[in-house]
C-alpha positions as CSV (number, residue, x, y, z in Angstrom):
1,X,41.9,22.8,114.0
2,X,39.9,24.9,111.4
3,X,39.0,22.2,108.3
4,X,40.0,24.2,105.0
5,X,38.0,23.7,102.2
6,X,39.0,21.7,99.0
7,X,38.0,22.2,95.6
8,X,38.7,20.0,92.3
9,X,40.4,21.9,89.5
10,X,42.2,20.1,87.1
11,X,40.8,16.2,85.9
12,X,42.6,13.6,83.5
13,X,40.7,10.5,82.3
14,X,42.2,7.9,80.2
15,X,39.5,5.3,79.7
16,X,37.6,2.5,77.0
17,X,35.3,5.2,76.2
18,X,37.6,8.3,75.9
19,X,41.3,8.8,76.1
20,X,40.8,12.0,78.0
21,X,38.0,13.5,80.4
22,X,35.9,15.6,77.5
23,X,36.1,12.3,74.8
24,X,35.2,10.6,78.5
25,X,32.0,12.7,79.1
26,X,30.6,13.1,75.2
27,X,31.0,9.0,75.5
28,X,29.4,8.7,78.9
29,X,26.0,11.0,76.9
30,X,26.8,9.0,74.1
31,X,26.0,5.7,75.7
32,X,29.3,4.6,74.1
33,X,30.5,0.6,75.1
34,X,34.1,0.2,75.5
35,X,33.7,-3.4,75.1
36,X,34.8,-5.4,72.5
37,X,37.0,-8.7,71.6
38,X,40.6,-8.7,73.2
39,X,43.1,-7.7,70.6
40,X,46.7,-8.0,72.4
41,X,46.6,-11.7,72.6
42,X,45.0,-15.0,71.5
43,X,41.6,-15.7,74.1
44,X,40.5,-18.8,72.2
45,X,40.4,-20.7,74.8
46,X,39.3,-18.3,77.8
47,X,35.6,-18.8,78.7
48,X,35.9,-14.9,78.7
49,X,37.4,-13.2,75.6
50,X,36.2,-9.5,75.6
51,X,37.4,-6.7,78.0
52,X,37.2,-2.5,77.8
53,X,40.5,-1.9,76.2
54,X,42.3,1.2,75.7
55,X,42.1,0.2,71.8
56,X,43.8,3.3,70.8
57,X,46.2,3.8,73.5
58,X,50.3,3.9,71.8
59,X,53.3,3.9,74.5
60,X,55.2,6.0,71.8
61,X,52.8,8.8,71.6
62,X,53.4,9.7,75.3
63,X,57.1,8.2,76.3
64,X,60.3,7.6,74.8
65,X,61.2,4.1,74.3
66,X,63.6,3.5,76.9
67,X,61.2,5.4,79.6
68,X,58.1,3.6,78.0
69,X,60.2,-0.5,78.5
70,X,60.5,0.8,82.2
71,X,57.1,1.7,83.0
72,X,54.5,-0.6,83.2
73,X,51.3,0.1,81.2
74,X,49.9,0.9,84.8
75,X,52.0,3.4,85.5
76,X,51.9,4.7,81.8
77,X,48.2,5.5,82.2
78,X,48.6,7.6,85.4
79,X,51.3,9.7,84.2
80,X,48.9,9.9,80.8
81,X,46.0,11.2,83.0
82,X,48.2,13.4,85.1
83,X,49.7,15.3,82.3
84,X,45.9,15.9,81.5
85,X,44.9,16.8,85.1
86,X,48.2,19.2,85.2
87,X,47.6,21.0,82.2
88,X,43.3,21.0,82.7
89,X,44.2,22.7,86.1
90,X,46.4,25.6,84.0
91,X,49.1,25.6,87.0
92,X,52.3,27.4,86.3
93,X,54.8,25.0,87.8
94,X,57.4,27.3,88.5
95,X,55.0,29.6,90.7
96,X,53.7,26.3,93.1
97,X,55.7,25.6,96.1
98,X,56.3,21.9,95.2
99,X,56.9,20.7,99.0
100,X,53.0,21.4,99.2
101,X,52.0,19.3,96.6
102,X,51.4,15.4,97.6
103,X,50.7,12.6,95.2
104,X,48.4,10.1,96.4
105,X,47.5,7.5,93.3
106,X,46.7,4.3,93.6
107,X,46.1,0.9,91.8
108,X,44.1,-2.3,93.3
109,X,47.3,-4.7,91.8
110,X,50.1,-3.3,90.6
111,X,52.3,-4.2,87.3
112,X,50.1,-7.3,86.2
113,X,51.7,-6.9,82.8
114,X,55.0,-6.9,84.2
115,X,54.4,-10.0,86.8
116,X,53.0,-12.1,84.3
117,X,56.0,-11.2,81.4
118,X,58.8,-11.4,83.9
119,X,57.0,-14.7,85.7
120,X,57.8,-16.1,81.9
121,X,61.0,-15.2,81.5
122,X,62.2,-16.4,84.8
123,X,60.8,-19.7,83.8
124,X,62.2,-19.6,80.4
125,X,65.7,-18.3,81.1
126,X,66.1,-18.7,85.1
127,X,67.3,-15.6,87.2
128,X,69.0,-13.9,84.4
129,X,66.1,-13.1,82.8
130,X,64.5,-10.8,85.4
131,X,64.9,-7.4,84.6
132,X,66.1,-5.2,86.9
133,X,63.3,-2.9,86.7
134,X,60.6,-5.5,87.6
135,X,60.3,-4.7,91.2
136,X,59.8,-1.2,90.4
137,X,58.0,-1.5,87.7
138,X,55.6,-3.7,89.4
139,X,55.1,-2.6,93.2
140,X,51.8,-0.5,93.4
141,X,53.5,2.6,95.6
142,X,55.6,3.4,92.2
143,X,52.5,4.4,90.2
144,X,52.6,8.0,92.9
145,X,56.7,7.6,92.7
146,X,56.7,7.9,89.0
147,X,54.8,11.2,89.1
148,X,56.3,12.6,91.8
149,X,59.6,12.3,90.7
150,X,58.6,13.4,87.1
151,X,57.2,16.6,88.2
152,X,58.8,17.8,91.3
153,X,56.4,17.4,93.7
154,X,57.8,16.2,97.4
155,X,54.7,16.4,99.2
156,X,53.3,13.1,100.9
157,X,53.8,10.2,98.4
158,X,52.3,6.8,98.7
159,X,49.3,5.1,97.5
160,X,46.4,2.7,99.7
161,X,45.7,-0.4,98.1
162,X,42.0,-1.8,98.9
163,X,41.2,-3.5,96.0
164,X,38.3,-1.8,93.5
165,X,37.7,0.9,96.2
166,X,41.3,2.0,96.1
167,X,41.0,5.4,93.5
168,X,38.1,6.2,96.0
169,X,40.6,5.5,98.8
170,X,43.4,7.8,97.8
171,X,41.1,10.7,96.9
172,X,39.5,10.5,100.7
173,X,43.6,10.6,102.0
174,X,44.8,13.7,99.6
175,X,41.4,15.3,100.8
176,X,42.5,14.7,103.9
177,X,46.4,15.9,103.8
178,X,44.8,19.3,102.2
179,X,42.0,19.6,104.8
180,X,44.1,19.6,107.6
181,X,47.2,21.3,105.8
182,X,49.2,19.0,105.5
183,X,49.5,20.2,101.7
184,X,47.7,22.7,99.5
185,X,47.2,20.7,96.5
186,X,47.3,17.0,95.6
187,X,47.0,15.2,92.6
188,X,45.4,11.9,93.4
189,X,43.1,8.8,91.6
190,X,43.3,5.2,90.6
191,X,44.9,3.6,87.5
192,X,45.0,-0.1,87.0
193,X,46.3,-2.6,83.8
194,X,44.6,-5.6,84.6
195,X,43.7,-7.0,80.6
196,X,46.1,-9.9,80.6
197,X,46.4,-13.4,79.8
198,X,46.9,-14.1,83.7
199,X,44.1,-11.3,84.6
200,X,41.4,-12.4,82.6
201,X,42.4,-16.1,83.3
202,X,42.3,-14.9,87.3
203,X,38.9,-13.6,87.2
204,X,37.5,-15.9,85.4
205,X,38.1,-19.1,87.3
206,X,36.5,-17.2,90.2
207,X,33.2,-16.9,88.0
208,X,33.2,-13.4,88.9
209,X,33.5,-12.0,84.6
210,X,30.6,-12.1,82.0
211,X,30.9,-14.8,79.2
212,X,28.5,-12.9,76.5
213,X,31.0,-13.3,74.1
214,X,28.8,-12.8,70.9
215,X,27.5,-9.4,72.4
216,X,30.6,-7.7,74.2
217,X,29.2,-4.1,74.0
218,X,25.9,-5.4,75.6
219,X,27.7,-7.9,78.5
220,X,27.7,-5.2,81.1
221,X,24.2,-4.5,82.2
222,X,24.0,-3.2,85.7
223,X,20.4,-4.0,86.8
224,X,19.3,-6.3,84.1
225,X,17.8,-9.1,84.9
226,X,20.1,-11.1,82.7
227,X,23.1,-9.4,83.8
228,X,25.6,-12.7,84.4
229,X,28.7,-10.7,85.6
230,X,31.3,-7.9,85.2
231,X,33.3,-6.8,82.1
232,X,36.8,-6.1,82.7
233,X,38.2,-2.5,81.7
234,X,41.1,-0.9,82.5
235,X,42.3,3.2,82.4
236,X,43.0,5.7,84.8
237,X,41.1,8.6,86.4
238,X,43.0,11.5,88.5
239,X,42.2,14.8,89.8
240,X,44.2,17.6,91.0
241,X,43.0,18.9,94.6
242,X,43.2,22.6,95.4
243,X,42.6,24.8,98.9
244,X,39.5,26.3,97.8
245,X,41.6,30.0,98.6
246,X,44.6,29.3,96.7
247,X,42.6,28.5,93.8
248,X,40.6,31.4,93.9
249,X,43.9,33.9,94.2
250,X,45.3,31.8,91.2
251,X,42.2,32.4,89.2
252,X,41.7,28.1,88.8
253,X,38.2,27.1,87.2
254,X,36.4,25.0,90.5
255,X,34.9,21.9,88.9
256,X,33.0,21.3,92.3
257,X,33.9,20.8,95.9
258,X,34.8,17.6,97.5
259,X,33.1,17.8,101.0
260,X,33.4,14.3,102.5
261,X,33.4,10.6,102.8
262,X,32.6,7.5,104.5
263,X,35.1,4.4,104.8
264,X,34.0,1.1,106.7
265,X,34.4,-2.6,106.1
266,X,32.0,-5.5,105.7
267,X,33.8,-8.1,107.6
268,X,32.1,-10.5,106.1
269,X,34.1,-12.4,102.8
270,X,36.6,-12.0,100.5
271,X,35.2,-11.4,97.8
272,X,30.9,-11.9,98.0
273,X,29.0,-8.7,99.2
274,X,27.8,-9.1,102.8
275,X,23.4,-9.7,101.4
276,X,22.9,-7.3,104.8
277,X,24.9,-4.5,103.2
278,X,25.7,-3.4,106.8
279,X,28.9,-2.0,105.7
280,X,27.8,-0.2,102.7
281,X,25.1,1.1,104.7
282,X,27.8,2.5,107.1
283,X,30.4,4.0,104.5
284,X,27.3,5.9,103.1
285,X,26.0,7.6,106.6
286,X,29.4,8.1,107.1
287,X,29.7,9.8,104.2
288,X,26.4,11.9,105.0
289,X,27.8,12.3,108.7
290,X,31.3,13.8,107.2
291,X,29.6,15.9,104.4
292,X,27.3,17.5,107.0
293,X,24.0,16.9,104.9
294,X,21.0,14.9,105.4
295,X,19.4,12.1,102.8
296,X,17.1,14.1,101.0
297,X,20.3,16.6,100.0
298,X,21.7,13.7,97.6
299,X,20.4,14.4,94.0
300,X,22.4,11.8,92.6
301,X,24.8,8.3,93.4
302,X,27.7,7.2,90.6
303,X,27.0,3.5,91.9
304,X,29.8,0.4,92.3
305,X,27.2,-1.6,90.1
306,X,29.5,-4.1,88.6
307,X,26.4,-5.8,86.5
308,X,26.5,-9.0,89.1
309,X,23.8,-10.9,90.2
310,X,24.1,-10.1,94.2
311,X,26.2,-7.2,94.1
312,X,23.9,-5.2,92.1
313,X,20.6,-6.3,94.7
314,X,22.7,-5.8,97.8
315,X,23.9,-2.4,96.8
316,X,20.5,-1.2,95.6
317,X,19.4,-3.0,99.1
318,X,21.3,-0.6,101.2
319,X,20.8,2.2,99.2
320,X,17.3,1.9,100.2
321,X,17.8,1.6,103.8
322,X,20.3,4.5,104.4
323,X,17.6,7.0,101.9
324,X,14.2,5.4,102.6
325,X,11.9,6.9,100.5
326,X,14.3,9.3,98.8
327,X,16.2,6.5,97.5
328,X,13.2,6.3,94.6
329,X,14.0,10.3,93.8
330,X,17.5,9.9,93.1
331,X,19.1,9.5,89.9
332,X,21.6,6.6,89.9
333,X,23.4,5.0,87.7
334,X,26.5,2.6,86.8
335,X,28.9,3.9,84.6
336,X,30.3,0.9,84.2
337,X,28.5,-0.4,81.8
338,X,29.9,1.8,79.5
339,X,33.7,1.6,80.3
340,X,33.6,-1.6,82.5
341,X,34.9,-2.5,86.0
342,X,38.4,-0.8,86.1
343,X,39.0,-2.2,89.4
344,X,41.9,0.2,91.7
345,X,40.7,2.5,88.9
346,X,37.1,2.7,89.8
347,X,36.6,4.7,92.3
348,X,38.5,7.3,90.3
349,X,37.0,7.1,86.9
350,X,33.8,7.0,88.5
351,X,34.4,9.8,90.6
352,X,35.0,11.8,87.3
353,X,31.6,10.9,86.0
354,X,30.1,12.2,89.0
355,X,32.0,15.0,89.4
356,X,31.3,16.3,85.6
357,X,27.3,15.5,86.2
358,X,27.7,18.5,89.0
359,X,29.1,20.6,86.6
360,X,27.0,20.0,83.4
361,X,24.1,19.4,84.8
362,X,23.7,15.9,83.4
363,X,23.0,12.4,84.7
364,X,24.7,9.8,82.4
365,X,22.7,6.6,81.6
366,X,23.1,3.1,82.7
367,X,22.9,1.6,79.4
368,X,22.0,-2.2,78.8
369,X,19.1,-1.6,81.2
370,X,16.7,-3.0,79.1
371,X,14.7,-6.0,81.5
372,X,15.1,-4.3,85.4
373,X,15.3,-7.0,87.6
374,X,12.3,-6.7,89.9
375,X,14.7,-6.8,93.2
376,X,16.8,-3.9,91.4
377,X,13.9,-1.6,91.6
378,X,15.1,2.0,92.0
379,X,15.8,4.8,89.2
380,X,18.8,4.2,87.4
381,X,18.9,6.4,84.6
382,X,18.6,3.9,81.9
383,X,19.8,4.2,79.0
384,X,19.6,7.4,77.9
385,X,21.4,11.1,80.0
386,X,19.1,13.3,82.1
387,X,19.3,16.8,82.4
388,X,19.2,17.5,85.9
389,X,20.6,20.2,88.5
390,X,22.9,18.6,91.2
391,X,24.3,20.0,94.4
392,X,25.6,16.7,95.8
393,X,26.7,13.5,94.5
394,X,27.9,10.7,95.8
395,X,30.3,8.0,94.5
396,X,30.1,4.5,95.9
397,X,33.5,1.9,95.4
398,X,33.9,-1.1,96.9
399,X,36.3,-4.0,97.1
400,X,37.6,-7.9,97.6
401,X,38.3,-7.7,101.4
402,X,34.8,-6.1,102.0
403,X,36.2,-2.6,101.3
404,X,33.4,0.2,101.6
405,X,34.2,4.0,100.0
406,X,32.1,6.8,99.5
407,X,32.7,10.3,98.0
408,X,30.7,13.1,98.8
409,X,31.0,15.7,96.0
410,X,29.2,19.5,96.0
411,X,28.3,22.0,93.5
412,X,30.8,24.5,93.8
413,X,29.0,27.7,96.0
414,X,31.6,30.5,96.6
């Protein structure tokens, strides 16, 4: 079967940093921190009680009342980013043959919000008090339901679910299901809506969350020696998919090319990165394998870089072993120390910020880098953008579960 080729032309971002992709990018140069004390309830007594919020982010300026009460904030922020992606992409909806479009979006959890607010009612008012739009409001599958059904679009519809590689996930699939024609255009990514009493409370009794509460905007710091764990975020990130031919008969602007990707597993822990990095070693020669290029072809990696302790060495680690010496001529980088760990979102997001560093020409920084750890000892762009031409970038997402993803984006050659 001839492989078609598949081209991004239309991105959404909804983010801590920017509430759409260009107030996304001018943060990214900006060095912007989405960080900053929770504001929709009380954290006195959470060892944790900062997280990247969507401070600016109203229901009402997107939804009707009755539609916003029956979506959960999850599903609110991929619908927000669609719309975005949609209307960046300039399709005329009336002209697309909607059984060709699929919707692949995905999120690592699901209606948190909507768990933990329906978990209190039952306990405060018994079965009656369980709306009967929790289950759909909560099940992951509905994020890619809701936007289907809102625009039309009966292509393939369903979502994976793998945890903080799950936006990278779903892109790989709609790639796939244009590819081998199973559709002609997708819209795909990650949202997630994780900053919750229950969420926050969650991560941090597994130790996994930074407790620099008197410095929120510096507590993500990818690389740093005194990095001492992840900052929560939350947002969404989604792309619209396009045969590279029908774009070009439709006129579309091509952002860049997505030309492959890399999937494996570490079987090795829940959560804790196998210190080997066998599996992120393989999801990145995969990745190479799929794409059709060799080592020294990669100008840049969007890492996972979540800013903890043996995450951050054990990616580095296998970067090193799958590039050898180009790893040191690379520029990397972790966005997340800007926006935070968005989680099912990541991948996505993150794919965004690589994807606009093809097309601009620009490597955003890794801010917070201010004390490298000595076993973090590679080129990660710190702390202030690089100009630099890019024909391939790579984004890296991993998971709880020991899932592996990586994204092999191209400069867009006709």
């Amino acid at each position: 079967m001839n492989e078609r080729r598949v081209v991004i032309t239309g991105i959404g971002a909804l983010t801590p940093i920017g509430e759409s992709a260009p107030a996304f990018w001018n943060g990214l140069l900006s060095g912007k921190s989405g960080a900053r004390t929770v504001e929709h309830f009380d954290t006195t007594d959470f060892p944790t009680n900062f997280a990247a919020q969507l401070v600016d982010y109203n229901p009402k300026d997107h939804f009707e009342h009755k539609d916003a009460r029956r979506l959960d904030l999850v599903a609110q922020y991929a619908i927000v980013a669609t719309k975005e992606a949609v209307e960046d992409s300039d399709l005329d909806l009336e002209k697309i043959d909607k059984d060709r479009v699929a919707v692949i979006v995905g999120t690592g959890i699901g209606g948190m919000k909507t768990f933990y607010d329906q978990s209190v009612s039952f306990h405060e008012r018994g079965p009656r008090g369980v709306s009967p739009f929790f289950i759909p409001m909560l099940i992951p599958d509905l994020v890619a339901g809701q936007i289907s059904i809102r625009y039309g679009f009966r292509g393939p519809n369903f979502c994976a679910v793998s945890a903080c590689a799950t936006g990278s996930h779903n892109i790989g699939i709609a790639y796939d299901m244009i590819r081998y024609g199973q559709s002609d255009m997708a819209v795909t990514g990650g949202s997630e809506a994780p900053i919750t009493r229950i969420g926050i409370s969650g991560f941090n009794a597994m130790k996994a969350m930074s407790t620099r509460n008197d410095e929120p905007k510096r507590a993500s710091r990818p690389f740093d020696v005194d990095r001492d764990g992840f900052v929560l975020g939350e947002g969404s990130g989604i792309f619209i998919l396009e045969e590279l031919e029908a774009a070009k008969k439709r006129g579309a602007r091509i952002y860049g090319e997505l030309v492959g990707y890399g999937y494996s597993a570490d079987a090795y822990h829940i959560t804790a990165p196998d210190p080997d990095g066998g599996g992120v070693q393989l999801a990145m020669n995969n990745a190479l394998k799929a794409a059709k290029i060799n080592t020294e072809d990669v100008d840049h990696i969007n890492m996972h870089g979540t800013s903890t302790p043996l995450g951050d060495v054990a990616e580095t680690n296998s970067i090193k072993k799958v590039f050898g010496d180009h790893a040191k001529k690379m520029n990397l980088n972790s966005t997340k120390s800007m926006h935070g760990h968005t989680l099912g979102a990541a991948g996505a997001i993150e794919s965004v910020a690589a994807l606009l560093a093809i097309y601009h020409g620009t490597v955003p920084p890794t801010i917070n880098l201010d004390n490298q750890d000595p076993e973090c000892d590679l080129n990660y762009t710190a702390n202030e953008p690089v100009v630099k031409n890019i024909k391939y970038a790579l984004n890296n997402a991993f998971g709880f579960g020991g899932h592996n993803s990586t994204l092999v984006f191209k400069k867009f050659e006709n």
